[in-house]
C-alpha positions in Angstrom: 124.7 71.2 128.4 122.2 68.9 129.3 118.9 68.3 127.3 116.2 69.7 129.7 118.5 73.1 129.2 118.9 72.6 125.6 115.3 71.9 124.9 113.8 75.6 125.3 116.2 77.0 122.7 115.2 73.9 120.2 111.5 75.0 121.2 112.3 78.5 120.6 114.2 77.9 117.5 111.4 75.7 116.2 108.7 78.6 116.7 110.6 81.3 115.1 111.5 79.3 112.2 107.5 78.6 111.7 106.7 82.1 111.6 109.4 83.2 109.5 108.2 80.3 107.2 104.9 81.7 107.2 105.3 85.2 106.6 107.3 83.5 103.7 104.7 82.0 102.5 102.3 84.8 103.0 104.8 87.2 100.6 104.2 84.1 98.0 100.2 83.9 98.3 100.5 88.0 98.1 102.5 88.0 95.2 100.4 85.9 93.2 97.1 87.8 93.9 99.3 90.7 92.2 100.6 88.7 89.5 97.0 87.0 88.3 95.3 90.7 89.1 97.6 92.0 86.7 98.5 90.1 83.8 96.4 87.0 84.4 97.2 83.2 85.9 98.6 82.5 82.6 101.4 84.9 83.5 102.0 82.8 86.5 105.2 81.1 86.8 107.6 79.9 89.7 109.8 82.7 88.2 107.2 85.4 88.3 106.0 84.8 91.5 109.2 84.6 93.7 110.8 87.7 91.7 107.9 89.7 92.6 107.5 88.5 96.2 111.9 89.2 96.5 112.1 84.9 97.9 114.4 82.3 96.2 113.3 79.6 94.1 114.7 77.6 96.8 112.7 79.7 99.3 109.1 78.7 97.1 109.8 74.8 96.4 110.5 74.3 100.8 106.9 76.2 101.1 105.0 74.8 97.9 105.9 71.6 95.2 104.7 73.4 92.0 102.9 76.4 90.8 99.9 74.8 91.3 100.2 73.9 94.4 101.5 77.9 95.1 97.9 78.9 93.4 95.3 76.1 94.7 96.6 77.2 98.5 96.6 81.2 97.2 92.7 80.3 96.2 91.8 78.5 99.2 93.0 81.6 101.5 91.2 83.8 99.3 88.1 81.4 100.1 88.7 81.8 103.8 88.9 85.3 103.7 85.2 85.3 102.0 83.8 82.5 104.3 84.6 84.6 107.5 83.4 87.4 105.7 80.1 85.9 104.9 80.0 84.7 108.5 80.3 87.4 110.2 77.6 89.2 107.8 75.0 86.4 108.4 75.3 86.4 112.5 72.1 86.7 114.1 68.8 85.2 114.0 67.5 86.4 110.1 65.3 85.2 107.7 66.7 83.5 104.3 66.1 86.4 102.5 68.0 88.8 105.2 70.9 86.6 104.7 71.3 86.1 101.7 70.9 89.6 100.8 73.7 90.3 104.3 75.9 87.9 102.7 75.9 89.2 99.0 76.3 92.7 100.2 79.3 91.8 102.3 81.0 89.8 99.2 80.3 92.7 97.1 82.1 95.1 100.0 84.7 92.8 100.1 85.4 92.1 96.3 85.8 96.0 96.3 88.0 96.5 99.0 90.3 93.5 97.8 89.8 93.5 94.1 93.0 91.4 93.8 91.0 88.5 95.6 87.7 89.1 94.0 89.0 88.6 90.5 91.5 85.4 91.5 88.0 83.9 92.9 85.8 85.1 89.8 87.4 85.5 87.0 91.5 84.2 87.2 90.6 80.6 88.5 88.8 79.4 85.4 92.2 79.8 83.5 94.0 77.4 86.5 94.5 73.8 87.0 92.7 70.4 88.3 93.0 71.7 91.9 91.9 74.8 92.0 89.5 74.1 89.7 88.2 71.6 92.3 88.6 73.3 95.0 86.3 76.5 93.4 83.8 73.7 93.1 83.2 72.9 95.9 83.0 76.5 96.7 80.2 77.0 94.3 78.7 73.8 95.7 78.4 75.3 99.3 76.7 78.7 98.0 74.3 76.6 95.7 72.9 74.8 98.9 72.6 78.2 100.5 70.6 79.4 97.7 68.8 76.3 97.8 67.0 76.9 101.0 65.1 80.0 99.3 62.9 76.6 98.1 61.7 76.2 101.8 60.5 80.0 101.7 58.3 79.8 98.5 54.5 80.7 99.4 52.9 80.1 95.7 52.5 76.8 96.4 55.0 75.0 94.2 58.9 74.9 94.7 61.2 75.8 92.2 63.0 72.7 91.1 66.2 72.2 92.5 68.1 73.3 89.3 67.0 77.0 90.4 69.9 77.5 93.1 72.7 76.4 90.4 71.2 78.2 87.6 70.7 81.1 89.7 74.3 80.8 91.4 75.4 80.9 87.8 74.0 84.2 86.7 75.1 85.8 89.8 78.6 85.1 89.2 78.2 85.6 84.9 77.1 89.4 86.1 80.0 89.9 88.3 82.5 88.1 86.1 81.6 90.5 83.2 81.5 93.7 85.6 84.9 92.6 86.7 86.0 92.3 83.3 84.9 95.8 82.4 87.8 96.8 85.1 85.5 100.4 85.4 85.2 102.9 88.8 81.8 101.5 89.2 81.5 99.9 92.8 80.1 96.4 92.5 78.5 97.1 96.1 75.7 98.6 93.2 74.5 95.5 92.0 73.3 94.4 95.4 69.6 95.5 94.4 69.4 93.8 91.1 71.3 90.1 91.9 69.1 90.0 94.9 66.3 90.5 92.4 67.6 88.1 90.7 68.0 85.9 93.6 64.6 86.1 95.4 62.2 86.5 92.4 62.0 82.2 91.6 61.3 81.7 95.3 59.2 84.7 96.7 57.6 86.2 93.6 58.0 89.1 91.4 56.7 91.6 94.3 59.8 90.8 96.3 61.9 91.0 93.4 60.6 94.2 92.8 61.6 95.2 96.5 64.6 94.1 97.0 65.3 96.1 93.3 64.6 99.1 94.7 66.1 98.3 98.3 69.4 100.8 98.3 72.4 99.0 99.7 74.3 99.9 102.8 77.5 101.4 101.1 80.7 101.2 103.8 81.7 105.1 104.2 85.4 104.2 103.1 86.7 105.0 99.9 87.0 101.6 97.7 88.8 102.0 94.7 89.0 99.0 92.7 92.8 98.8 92.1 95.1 96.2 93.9 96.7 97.5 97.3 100.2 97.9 97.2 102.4 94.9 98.8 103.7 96.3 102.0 107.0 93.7 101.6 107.6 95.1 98.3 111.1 96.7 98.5 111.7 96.1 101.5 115.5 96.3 102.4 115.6 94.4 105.6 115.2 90.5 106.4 111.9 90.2 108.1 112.9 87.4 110.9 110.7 86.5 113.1 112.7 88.8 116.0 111.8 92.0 113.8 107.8 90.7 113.6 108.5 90.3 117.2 109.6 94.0 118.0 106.8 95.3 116.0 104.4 93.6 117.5 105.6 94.8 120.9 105.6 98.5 119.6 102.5 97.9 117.8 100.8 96.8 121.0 102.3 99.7 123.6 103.0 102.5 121.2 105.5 105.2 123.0 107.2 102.0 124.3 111.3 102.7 125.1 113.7 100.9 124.1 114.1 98.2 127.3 110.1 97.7 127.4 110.6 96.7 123.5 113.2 94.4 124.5 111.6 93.0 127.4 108.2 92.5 125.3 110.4 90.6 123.1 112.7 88.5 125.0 116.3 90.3 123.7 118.1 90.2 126.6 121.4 91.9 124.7 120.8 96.0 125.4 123.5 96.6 122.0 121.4 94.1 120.0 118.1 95.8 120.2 119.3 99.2 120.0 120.9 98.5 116.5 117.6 96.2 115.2 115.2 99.5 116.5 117.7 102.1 114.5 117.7 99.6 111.4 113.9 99.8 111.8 114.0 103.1 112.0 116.2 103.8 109.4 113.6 101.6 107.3 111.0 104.4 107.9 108.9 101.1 109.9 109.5 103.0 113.1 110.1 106.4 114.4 110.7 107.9 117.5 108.0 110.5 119.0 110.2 111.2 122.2 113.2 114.0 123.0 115.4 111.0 123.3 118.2 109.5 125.5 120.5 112.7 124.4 118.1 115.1 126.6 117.9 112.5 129.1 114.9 111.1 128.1 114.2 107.4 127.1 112.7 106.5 123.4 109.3 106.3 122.8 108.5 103.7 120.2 105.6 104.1 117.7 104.9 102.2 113.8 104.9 104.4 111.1 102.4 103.5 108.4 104.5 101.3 106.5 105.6 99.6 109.6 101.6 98.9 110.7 101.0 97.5 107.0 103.8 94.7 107.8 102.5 94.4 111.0 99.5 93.6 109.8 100.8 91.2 106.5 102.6 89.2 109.3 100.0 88.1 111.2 100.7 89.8 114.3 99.1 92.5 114.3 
């Protein structure tokens, strides 16, 4: 076999093995949200994390050195997952106050939607090492010099000194540390009004403060209880390869798709093959089939059950 024919299989081969590497490492980063969430980062060990995210030891030290290194890269996802969050709150041509008030009331939102996150960021990372530590520095360094700005906005007449953003950074996070640690039903989308208070009142005056106090917040109509979502890998009894993620994703993108179209969307050519991975998946309760079926004639029709979406969606190809 010559090389030009050999070399779309090694390409192929090289993908597949990335995203199988990935969701790996995704099932790592998920299971130590869990782990910190419940017990704490002390409880965090290489044994603790790969028994409750069902990987090797052997599977964690190809994807991470140490612990550390497993938390510092589960912090600095949980960072990213804020940033775009903030970002997306902030788009659009608003004043300083407008944003910062947009962005705290989408990191509120969030920190209740994905308690898990919100406490690793607030509350767990204090208890890790040098490099997460630094790395929620320089976290805390970026929302300081957003704060910051407020000092541009002042109309008395005299700007706050520039000690005012870290100091007020710092009881921003004190108030949400403690509310976190009260682990009550009490949304934290509530505080909006009384950190922005908080926020504004050294740079616009006790009149704004006032204002925004009494400024309700725009609560998201969804439910948001502040427990930790359950791991969609968690017992699962099937090898998530990077085919299966494949075949999902082609169901998950033409739902009522039969059996060839999901084999054509995702390149099996073997009719046997497919047919045994779609009843394994089926089996799985990750798919189920809405049509009469091939023994009335009729060809499959494809759909993701619930489960089926949440793994979807945990892979990254959703």
């Amino acid at each position: 076999m010559s090389s030009r024919s050999t070399q779309p299989m090694l390409d192929r081969a090289g993908r597949e093995g990335g995203h199988v590497a990935e969701m790996q490492r995704r099932r790592l980063l998920s299971a130590t949200v869990e782990i910190a969430y419940e017990r704490g980062v002390g409880a965090l060990t290489v044994a603790t994390i790969c028994k409750r995210s069902g990987l090797s030891r052997k599977t964690f030290y190809d994807i991470f050195e140490e612990r550390e290194d497993c938390l510092r890269a589960t912090f600095e996802d949980a960072m990213e997952q804020v940033t775009r969050v903030v970002r997306e709150a902030v788009s659009g041509d608003l004043s300083w106050r407008e944003r910062v008030r947009a962005a705290l009331q989408g990191l509120l939102s969030f920190f209740d939607s994905e308690p898990g996150v919100g406490r690793l960021l607030i509350v767990e990372a204090l208890g890790a090492g040098h490099q997460t530590l630094e790395a929620r520095k320089r976290g805390i360094a970026q929302i300081i010099s957003f704060i910051d700005q407020g000092r541009t906005e002042t109309k008395t007449g005299r700007e706050p000194p520039p000690l005012t953003a870290e100091a007020t950074v710092g009881a921003v996070f004190s108030v949400i540390h403690a509310r976190m640690l009260e682990d009550d039903s009490q949304p934290l989308i509530e505080l909006t009004g009384p950190l922005m208070a908080t926020i504004v009142q050294p740079y616009l005056g006790s009149a704004a403060a006032r204002k925004e106090l009494e400024r309700p917040a725009t609560v998201s109509k969804q439910p948001m209880p502040r427990r930790l979502p359950a791991d969609p890998f968690k017992d699962l009894p099937i090898r998530l390869t990077y085919r299966t993620a494949r075949v999902l994703s082609s169901i998950g993108d033409t739902p009522g798709a039969s059996s060839k179209q999901v084999a054509d969307a995702s390149g099996i050519i073997d009719p046997g093959q497919v047919s045994r991975l779609l009843s394994r998946l089926q089996r799985f309760g990750l798919i189920h089939d809405t049509g009469i079926g091939p023994t009335k004639g009729q060809a499959r029709s494809w759909t993701l059950t619930e489960r089926g979406q949440h793994i979807l969606q945990a892979t990254g190809q959703a």
